[in-house]
PAVEXZA-671940 format. One line per field, with one value per residue: chain; z, y, x of N, C-alpha, C in turn; residue number from 1. Coordinates in steps of 0.05 Angstrom, whole numbers, plus 5000, padded with zeros to 4 digits. Last residue first. Layout:
BEGIN
chain	A,... $
nz	Z,... $
ny	Y,... $
nx	X,... $
caz	Z,... $
cay	Y,... $
cax	X,... $
cz	Z,... $
cy	Y,... $
cx	X,... $
n	NUM,... $
END
This chain:
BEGIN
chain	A,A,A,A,A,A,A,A,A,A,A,A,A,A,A,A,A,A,A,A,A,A,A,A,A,A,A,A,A,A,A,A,A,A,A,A,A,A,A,A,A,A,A,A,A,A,A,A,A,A,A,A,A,A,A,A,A,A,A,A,A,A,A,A,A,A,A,A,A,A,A,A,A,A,A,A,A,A,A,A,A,A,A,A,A,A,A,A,A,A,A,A,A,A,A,A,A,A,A,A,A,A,A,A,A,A,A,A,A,A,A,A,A,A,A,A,A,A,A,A,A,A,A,A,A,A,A,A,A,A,A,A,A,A,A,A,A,A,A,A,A,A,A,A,A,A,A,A,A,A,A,A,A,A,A,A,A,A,A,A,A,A,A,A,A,A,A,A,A,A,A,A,A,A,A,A,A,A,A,A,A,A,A,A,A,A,A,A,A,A,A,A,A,A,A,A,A,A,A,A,A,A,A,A,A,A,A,A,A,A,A,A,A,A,A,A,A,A,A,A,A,A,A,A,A,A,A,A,A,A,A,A,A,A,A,A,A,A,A,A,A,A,A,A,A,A,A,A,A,A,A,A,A,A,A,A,A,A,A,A,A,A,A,A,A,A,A,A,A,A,A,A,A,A,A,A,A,A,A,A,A,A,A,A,A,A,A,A,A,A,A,A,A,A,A,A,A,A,A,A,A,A,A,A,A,A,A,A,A,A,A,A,A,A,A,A,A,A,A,A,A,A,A $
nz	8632,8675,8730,8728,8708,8655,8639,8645,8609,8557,8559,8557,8511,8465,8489,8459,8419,8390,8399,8360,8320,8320,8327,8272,8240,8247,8230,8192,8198,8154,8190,8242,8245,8181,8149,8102,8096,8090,8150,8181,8231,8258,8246,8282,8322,8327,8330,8372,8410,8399,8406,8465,8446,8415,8456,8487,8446,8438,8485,8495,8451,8478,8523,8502,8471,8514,8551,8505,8509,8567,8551,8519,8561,8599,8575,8565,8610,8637,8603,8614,8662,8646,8614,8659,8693,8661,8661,8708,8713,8676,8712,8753,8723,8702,8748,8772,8735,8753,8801,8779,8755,8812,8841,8811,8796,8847,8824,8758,8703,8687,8724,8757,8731,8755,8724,8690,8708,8715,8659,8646,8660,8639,8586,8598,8600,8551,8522,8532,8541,8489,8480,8510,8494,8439,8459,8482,8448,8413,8433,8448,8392,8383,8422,8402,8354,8390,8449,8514,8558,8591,8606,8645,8621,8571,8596,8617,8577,8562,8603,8589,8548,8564,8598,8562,8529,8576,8595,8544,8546,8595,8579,8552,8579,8609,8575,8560,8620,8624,8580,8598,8645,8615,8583,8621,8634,8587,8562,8550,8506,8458,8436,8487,8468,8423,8438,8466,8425,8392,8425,8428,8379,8339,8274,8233,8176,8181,8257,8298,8347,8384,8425,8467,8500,8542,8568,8527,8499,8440,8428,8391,8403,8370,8381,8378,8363,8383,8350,8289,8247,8227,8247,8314,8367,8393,8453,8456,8486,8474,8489,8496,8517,8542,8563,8570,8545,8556,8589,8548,8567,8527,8488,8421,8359,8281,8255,8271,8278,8335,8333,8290,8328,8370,8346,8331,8367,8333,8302,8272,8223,8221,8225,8163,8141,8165,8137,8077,8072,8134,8176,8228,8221,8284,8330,8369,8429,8463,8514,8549,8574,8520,8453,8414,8351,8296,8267,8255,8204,8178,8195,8240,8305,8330,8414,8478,8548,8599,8622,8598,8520,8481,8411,8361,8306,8257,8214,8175,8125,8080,8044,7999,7973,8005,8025 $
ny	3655,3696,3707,3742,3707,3703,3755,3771,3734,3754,3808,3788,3772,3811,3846,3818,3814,3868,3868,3841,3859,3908,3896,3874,3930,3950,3936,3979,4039,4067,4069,4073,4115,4150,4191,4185,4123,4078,4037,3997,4016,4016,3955,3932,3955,3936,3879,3878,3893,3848,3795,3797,3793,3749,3713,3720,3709,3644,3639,3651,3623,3571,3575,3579,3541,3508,3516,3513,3451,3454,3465,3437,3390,3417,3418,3361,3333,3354,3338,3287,3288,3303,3269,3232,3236,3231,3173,3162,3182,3140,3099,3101,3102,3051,3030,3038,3009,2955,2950,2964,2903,2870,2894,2868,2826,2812,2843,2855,2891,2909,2926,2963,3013,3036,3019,3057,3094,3090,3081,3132,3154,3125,3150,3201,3184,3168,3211,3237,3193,3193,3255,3252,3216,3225,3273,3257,3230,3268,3299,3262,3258,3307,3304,3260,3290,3328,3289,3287,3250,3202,3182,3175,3196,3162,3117,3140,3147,3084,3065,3094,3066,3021,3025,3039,2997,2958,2991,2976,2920,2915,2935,2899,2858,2886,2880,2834,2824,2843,2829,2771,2787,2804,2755,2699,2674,2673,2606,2579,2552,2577,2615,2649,2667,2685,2738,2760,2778,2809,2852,2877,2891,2909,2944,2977,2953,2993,3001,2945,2931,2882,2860,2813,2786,2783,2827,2865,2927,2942,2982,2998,3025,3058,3060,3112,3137,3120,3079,3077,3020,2974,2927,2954,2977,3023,3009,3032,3066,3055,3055,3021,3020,2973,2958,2961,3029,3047,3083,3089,3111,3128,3154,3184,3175,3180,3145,3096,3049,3059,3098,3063,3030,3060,3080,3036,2974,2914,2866,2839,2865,2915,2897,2878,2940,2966,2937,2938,2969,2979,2998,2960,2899,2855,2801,2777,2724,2710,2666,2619,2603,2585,2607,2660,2652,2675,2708,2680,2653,2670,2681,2623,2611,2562,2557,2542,2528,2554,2551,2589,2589,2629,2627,2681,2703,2758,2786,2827,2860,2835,2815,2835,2805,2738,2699 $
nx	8914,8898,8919,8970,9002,8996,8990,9049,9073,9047,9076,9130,9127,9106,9155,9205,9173,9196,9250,9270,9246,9281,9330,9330,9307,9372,9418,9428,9386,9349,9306,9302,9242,9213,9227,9168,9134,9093,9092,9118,9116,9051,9050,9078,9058,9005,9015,9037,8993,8963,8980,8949,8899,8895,8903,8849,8816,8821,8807,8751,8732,8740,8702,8652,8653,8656,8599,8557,8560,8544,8491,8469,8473,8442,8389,8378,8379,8337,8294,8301,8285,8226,8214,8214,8178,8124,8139,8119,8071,8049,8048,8029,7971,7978,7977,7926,7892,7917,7890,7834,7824,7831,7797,7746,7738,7699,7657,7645,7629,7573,7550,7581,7634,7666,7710,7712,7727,7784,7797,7795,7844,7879,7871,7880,7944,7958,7960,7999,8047,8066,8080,8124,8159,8175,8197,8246,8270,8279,8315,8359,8375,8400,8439,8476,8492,8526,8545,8566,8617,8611,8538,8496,8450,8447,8435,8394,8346,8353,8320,8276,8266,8251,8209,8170,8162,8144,8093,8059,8067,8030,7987,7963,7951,7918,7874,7862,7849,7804,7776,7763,7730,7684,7664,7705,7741,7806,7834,7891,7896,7926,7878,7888,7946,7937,7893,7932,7976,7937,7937,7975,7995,7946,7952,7944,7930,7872,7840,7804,7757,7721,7667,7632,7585,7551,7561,7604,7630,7673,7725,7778,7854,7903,7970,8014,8071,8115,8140,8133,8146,8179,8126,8087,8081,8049,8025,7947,7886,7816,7748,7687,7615,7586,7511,7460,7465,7527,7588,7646,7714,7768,7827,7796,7791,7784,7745,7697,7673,7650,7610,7571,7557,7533,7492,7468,7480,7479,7478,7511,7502,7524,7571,7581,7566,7609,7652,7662,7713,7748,7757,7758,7763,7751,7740,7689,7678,7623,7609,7569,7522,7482,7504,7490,7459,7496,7528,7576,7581,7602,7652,7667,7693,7724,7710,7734,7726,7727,7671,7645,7668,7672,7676,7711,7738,7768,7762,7724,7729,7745,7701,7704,7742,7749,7806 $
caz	8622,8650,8724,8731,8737,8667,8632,8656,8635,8569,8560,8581,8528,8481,8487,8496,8415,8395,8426,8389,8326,8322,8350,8289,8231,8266,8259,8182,8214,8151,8164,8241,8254,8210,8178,8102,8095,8072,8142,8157,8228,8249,8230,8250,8313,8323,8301,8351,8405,8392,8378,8462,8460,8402,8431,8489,8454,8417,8487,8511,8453,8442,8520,8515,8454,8496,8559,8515,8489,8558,8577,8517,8534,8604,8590,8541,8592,8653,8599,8585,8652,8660,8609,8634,8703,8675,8637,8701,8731,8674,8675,8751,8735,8685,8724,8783,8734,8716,8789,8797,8747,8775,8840,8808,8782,8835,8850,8787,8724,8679,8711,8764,8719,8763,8754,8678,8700,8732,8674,8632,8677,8677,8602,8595,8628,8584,8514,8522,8566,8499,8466,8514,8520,8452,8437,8501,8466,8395,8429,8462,8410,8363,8429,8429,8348,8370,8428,8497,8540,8596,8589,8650,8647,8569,8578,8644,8589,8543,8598,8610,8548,8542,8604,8589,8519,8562,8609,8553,8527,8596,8609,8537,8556,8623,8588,8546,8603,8644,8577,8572,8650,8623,8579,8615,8635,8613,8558,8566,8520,8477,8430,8480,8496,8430,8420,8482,8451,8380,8414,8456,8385,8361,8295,8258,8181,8164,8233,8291,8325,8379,8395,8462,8466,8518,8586,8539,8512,8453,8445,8396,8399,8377,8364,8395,8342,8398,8382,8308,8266,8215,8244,8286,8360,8374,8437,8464,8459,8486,8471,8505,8492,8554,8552,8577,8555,8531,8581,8552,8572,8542,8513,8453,8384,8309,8242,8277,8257,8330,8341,8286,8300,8377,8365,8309,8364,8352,8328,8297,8228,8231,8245,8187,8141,8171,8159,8086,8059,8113,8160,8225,8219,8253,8319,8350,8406,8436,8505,8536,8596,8543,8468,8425,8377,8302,8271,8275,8232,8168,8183,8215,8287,8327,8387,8454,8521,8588,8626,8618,8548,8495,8422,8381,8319,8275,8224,8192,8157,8096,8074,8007,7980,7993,8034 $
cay	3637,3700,3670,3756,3726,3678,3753,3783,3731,3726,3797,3807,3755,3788,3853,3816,3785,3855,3892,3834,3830,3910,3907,3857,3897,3958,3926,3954,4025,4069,4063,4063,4113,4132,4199,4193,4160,4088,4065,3991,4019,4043,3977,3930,3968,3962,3887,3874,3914,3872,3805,3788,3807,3776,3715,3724,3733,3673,3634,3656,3651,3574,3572,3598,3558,3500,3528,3539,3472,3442,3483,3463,3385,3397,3435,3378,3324,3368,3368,3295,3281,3322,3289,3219,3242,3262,3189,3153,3197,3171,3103,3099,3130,3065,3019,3038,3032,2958,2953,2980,2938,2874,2886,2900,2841,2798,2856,2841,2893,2890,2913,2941,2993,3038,3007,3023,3106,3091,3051,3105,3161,3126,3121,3198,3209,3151,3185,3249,3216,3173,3238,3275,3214,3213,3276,3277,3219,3254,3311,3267,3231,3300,3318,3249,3272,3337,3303,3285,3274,3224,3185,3169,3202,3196,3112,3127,3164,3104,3059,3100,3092,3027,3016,3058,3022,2950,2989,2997,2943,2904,2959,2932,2852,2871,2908,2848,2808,2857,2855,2773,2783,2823,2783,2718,2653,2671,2626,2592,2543,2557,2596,2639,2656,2671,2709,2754,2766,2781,2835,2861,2869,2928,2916,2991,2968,2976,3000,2973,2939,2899,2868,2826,2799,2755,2805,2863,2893,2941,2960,3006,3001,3064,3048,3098,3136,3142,3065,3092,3039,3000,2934,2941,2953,3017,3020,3022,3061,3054,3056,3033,3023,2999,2949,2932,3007,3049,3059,3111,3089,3145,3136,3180,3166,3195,3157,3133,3061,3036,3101,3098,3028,3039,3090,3045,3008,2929,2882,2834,2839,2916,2903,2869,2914,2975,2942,2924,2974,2962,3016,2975,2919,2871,2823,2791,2748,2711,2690,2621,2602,2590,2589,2652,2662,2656,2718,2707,2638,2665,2705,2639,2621,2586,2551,2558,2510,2556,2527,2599,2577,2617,2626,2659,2708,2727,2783,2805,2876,2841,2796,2839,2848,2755,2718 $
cax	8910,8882,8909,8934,9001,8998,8966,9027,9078,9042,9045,9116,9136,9101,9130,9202,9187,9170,9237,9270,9239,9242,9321,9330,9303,9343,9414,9427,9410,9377,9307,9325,9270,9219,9226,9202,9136,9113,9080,9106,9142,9075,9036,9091,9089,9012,9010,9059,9017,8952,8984,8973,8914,8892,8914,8879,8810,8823,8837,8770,8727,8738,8736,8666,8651,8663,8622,8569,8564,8577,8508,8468,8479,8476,8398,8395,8396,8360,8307,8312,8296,8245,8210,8233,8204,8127,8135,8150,8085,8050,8074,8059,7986,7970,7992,7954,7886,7918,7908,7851,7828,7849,7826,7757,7748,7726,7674,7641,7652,7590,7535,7581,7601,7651,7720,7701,7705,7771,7802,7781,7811,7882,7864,7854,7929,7960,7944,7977,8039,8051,8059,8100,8141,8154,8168,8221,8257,8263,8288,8339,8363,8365,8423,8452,8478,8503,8551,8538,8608,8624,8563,8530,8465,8459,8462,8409,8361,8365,8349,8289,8259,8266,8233,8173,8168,8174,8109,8068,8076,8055,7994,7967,7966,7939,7885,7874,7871,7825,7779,7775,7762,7703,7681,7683,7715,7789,7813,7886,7878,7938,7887,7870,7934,7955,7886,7909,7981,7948,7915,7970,8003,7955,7956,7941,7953,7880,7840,7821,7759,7751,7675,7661,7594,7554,7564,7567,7626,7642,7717,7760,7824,7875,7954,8001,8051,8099,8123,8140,8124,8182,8156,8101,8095,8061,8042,7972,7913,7844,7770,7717,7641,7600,7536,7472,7452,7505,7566,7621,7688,7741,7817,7812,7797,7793,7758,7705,7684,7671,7635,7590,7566,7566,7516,7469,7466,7498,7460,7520,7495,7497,7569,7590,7556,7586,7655,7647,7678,7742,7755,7741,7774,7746,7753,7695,7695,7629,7605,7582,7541,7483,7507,7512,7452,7472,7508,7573,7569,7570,7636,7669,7666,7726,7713,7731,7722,7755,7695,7650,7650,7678,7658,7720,7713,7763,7783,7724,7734,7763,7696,7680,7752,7747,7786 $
cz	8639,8640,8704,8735,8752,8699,8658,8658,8652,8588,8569,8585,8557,8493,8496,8493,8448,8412,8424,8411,8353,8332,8351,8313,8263,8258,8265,8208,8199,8167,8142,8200,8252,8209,8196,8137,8101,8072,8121,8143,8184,8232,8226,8224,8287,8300,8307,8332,8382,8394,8385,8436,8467,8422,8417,8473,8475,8424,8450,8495,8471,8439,8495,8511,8474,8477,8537,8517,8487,8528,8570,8531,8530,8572,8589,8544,8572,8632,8615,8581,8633,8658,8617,8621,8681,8684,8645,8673,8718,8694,8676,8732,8746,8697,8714,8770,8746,8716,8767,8797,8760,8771,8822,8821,8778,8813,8855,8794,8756,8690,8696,8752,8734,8752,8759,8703,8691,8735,8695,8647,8661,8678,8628,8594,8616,8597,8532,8517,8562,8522,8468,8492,8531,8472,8441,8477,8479,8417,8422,8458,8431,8381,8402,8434,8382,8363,8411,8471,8522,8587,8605,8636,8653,8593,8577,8625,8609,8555,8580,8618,8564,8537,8591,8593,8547,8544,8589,8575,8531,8575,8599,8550,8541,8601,8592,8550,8583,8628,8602,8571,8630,8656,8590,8603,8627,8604,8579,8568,8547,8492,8445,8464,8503,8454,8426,8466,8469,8404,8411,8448,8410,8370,8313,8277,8206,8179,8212,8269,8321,8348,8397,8440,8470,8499,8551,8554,8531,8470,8448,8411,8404,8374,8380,8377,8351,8387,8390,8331,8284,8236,8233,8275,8335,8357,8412,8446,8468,8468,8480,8483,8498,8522,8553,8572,8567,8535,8566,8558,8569,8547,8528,8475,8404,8336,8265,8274,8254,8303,8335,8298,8289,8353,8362,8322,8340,8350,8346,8317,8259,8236,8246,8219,8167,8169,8167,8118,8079,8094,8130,8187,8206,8255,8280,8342,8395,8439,8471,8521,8568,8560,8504,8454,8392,8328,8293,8284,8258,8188,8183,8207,8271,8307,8368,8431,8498,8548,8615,8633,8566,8520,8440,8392,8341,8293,8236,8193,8179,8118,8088,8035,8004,7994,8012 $
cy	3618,3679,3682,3725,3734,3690,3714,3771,3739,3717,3776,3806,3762,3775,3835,3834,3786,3825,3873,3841,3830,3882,3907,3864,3878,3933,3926,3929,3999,4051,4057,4046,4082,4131,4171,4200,4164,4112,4069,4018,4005,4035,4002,3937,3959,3975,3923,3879,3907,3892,3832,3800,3811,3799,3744,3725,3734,3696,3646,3664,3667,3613,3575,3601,3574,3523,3524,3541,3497,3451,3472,3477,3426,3397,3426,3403,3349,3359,3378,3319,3279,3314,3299,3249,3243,3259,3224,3170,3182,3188,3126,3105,3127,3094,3042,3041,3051,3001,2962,2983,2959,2906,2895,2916,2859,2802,2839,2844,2876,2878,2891,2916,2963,3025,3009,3018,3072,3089,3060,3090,3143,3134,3114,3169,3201,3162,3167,3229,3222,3180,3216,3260,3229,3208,3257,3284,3236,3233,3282,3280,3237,3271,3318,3277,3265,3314,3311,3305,3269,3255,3209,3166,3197,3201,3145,3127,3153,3128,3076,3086,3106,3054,3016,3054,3039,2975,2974,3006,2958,2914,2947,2946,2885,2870,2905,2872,2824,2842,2861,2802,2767,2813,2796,2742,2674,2665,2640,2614,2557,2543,2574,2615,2633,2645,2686,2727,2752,2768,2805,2846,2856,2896,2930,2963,2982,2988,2983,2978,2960,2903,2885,2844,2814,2766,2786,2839,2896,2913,2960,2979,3004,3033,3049,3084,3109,3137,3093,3081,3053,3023,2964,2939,2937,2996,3008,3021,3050,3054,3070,3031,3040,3006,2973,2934,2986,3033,3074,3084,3105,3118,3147,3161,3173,3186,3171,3133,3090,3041,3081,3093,3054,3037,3083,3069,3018,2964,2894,2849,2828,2882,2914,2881,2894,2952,2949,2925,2961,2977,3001,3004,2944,2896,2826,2806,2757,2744,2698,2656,2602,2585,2598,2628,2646,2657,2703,2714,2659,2657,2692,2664,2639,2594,2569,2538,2535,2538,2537,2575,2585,2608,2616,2658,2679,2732,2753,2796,2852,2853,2801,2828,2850,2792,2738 $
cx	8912,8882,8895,8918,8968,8995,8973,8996,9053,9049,9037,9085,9124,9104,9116,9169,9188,9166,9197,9256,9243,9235,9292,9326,9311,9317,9384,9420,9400,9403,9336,9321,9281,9246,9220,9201,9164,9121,9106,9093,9131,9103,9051,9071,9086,9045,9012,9042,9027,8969,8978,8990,8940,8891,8918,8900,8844,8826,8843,8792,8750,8753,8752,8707,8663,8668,8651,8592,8572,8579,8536,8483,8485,8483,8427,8413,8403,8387,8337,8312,8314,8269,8230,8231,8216,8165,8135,8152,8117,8072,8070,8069,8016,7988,7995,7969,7918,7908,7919,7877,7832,7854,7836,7776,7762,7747,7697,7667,7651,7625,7548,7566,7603,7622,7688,7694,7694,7742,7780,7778,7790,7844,7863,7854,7896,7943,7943,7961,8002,8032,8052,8077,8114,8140,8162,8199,8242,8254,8274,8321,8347,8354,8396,8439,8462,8478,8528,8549,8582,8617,8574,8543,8488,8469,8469,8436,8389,8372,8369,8328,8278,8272,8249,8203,8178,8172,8146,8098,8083,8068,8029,7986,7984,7963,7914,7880,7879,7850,7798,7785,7777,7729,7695,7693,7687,7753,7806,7853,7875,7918,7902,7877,7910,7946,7910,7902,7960,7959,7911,7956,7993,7961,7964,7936,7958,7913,7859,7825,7792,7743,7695,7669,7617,7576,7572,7573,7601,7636,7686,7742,7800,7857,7928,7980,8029,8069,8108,8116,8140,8157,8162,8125,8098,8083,8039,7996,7941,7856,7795,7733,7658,7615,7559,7501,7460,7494,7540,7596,7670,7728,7794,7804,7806,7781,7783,7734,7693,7684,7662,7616,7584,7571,7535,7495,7478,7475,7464,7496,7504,7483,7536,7570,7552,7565,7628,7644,7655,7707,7758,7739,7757,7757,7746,7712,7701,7649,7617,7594,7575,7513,7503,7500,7477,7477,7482,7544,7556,7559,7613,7648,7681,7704,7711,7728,7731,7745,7721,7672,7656,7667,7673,7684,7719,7748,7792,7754,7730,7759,7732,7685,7733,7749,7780 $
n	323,322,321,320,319,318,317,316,315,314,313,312,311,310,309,308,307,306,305,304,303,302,301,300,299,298,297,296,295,294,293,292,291,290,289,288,287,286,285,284,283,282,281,280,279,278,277,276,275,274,273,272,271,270,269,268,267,266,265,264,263,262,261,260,259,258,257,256,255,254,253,252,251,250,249,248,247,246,245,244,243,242,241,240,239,238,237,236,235,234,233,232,231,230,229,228,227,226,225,224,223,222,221,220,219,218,217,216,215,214,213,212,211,210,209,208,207,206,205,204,203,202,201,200,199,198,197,196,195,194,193,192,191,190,189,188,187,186,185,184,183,182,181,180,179,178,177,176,175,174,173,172,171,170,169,168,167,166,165,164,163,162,161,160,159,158,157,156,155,154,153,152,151,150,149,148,147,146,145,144,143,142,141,140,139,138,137,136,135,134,133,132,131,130,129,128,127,126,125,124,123,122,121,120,119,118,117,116,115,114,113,112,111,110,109,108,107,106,105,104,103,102,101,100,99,98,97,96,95,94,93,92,91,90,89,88,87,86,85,84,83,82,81,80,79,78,77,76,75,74,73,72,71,70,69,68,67,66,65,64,63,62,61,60,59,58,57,56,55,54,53,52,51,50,49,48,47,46,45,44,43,42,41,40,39,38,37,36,35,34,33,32,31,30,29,28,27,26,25,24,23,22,21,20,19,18,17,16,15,14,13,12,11,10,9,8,7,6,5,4,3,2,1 $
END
């Protein structure tokens, strides 16, 4: 492939039978087959990308948006047709899963077009083509678009679940140490940031539910479902939050009490020391006039008299329940 022919990707023609075939860049352009539709993927931040896509006859609208630089989940219909854009996880290698991957979508009864950027695979994708390929085709755009929904919701959901197993391993450890307390920030950042990108798909899905132009009423099951989907992960994503606050909260709170006891049993100690260092302050004074400076005995009456001091203390303090 040439520099010039990197924002093409692949391109499918599919019959309303399940038939496909696959169309090259030169081919994209020539009129799509009755009772048939057409799938375009490209990458939208290629040079040639704009190109591409004025050869497809697309609005000069949808051209923009589909190359737009920044994304949120939104359906916006535009004549005959709707442009969506969604985000699902993050499933590369080395990728952070929070770090949600942005698709951009133009569909029309005949025409399908995905777009993402360089380095921004969004694996449900390749899961749908898979499929496709096998010979599973559905029979139309837009139950090619509840499929690849479907494809997105099921991601989403094995991040959810992964997610949640991880809190369940903090829930029933015995003890949480320094290291599972950066584990759990670094799980309540992503949830709050998958969260931020679920909640305006939930209202995507709803806002598709409502084009009957292109959404038939055999459809719209599905996406309901798949809309369902969507507000369970959020609300499982609203618990995992919480979740991980009652985790650190616990975490933070057995820290305390740790230091407390730390604090404690120093602070008895040095209650305990706090007469004997008196005496063997006064009796350590270099002046004329202490007493038994002269008895060869007194040395051992000080040890002793200190020695029942503490003893008395640590009775007293075991009485009181101090220790």
């Amino acid at each position: 492939m040439s520099n010039a022919d990197q924002a093409f990707l692949w391109a499918y023609d599919i019959s309303f039978d399940g038939t496909i075939a696959t169309v090259d860049k030169a081919a994209i352009t020539t009129p799509i087959a009755p009772n048939t539709y057409r799938w375009v993927h490209l990458q939208s931040d290629e040079s040639d990308a704009e190109q591409l896509l004025d050869t497809l006859a697309l609005p000069s609208s949808v051209a923009d948006s589909l190359m737009a630089l920044q994304t949120r989940p939104r359906v916006l219909p535009i004549k005959e047709g709707a442009l969506i854009f969604l985000r699902g996880i993050n499933a590369n290698p080395g990728a952070d899963p929070d770090d949600m991957v942005s698709l951009r979508l133009w569909l029309t009864p005949t025409l399908m077009v995905t777009a993402r950027r360089q380095n921004r695979r969004l694996m449900s994708v390749q899961d749908t083509r898979e499929m496709i390929e096998s010979g599973e085709a559905p029979a139309t755009t837009a139950e090619l678009l509840v499929t690849l929904l479907t494809r997105i919701a099921d991601r989403i959901h094995d991040k959810i679940e992964d997610i949640d197993e991880q809190l369940a391993q903090y829930e029933t450890a015995d003890a949480l140490n320094k290291q599972d307390r950066q584990q759990l920030a670094m799980l309540r950042r992503q949830t709050a940031i998958i969260r931020r990108h679920l909640a305006p798909q939930r209202d995507a899905l709803d806002t598709l539910i409502r084009l009957p132009n292109l959404i038939n009423d055999s459809l719209i099951f599905e996406l309901r479902d798949q809309a369902d989907r969507m507000t369970r992960y959020v609300e499982d994503l609203d618990l995992a939050r919480e979740r991980s606050l009652v985790l650190q909260d616990e975490l933070r709170n057995q820290i305390a009490d740790q230091q407390g006891i730390r604090m404690y049993v120093l602070s008895m100690i040095t209650a305990i020391f706090l007469p004997l260092s008196f005496l063997t302050g006064v009796f350590g004074m270099n002046v004329a006039g202490l007493p038994g400076t002269e008895a060869p005995d007194a040395f051992t009456t000080l040890m002793m008299a200190m020695g029942g001091i503490a003893v008395v203390m640590l009775i007293a303090m075991l009485w009181k329940r101090w220790l």
